[in-house]
Legacy VTK file of the C-alpha trace (Angstrom):
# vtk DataFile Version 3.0
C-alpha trace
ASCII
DATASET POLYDATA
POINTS 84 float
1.680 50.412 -3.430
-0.718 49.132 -6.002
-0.302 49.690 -9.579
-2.236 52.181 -11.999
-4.469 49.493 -14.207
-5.245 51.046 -17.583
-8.886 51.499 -18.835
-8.796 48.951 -21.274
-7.674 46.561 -18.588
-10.718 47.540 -16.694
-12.657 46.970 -19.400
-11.591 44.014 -20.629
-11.668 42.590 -17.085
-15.133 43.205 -17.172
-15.996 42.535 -20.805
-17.010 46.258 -21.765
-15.425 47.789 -24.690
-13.065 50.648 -23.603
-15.652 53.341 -25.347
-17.825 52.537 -22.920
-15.564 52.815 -19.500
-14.432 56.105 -20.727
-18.178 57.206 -21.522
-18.022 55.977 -17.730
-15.411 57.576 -16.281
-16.483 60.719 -18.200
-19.726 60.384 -16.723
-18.186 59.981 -13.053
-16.454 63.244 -13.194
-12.873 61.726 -14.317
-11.214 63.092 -17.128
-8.943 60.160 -19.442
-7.960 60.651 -22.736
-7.701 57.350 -24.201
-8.127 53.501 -23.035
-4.558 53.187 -22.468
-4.419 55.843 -20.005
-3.407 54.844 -16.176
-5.909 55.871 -13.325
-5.440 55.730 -9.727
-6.849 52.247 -8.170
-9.874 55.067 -6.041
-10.684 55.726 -9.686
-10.380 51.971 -10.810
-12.356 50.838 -7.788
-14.935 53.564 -8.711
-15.288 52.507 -12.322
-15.418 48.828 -11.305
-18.344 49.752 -9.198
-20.092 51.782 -11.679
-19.850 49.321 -14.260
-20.773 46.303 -12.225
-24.244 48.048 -11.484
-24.932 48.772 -14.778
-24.429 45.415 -15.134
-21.508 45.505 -17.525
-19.282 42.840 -14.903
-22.209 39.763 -14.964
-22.239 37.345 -17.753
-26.227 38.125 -18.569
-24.559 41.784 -20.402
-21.803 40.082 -22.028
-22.476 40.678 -25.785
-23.743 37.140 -27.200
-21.733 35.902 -30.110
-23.063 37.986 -33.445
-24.925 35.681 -35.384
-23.325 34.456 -38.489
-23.920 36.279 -41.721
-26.333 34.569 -44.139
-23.019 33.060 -46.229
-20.561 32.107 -43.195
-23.042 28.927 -41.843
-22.967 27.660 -45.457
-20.291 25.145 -46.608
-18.702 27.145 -49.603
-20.362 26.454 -53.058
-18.149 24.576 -55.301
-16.733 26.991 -58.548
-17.518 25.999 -61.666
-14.189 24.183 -63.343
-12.951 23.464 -59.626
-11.309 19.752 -59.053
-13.133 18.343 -55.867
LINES 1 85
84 0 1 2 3 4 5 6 7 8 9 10 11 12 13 14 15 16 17 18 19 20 21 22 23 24 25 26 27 28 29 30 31 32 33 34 35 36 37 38 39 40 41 42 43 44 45 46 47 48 49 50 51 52 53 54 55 56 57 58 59 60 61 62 63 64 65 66 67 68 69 70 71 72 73 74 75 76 77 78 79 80 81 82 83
């Protein structure tokens, strides 16, 4: 018999955060209380399926890295009284 995956496992299998495979699963009729809850592998295949054609599952909707903030690109400036 096949094991109960989690929702976070789901989601992290497909690179969704777990808000948004309960907003899913929510949306699909399911009711799960948190991303650590088990569902049944129907359920799991269902979600996968959902997901996948809203395009959550290819690597075109995986979130791009978030662009550096305008001091993290910057080589720290030196402090005044510092030894180099």
């Amino acid at each position: 018999m096949a094991a109960k995956p989690r929702v976070h496992e789901i989601a992290s299998e497909l690179g969704v955060d777990s808000k948004i495979a309960l907003a899913k699963l929510k949306e699909l009729g399911e009711f799960v209380k948190s991303p650590s809850s088990t569902i049944e592998p129907p359920v799991a295949r269902k979600l996968r399926a959902a997901l996948e054609a809203d395009g959550a599952g290819s690597p075109a909707a995986a979130p791009a890295a978030a662009p550096a903030s305008s001091g993290a690109s910057r080589p720290a400036a030196a402090r005044p009284g510092a030894a180099r």
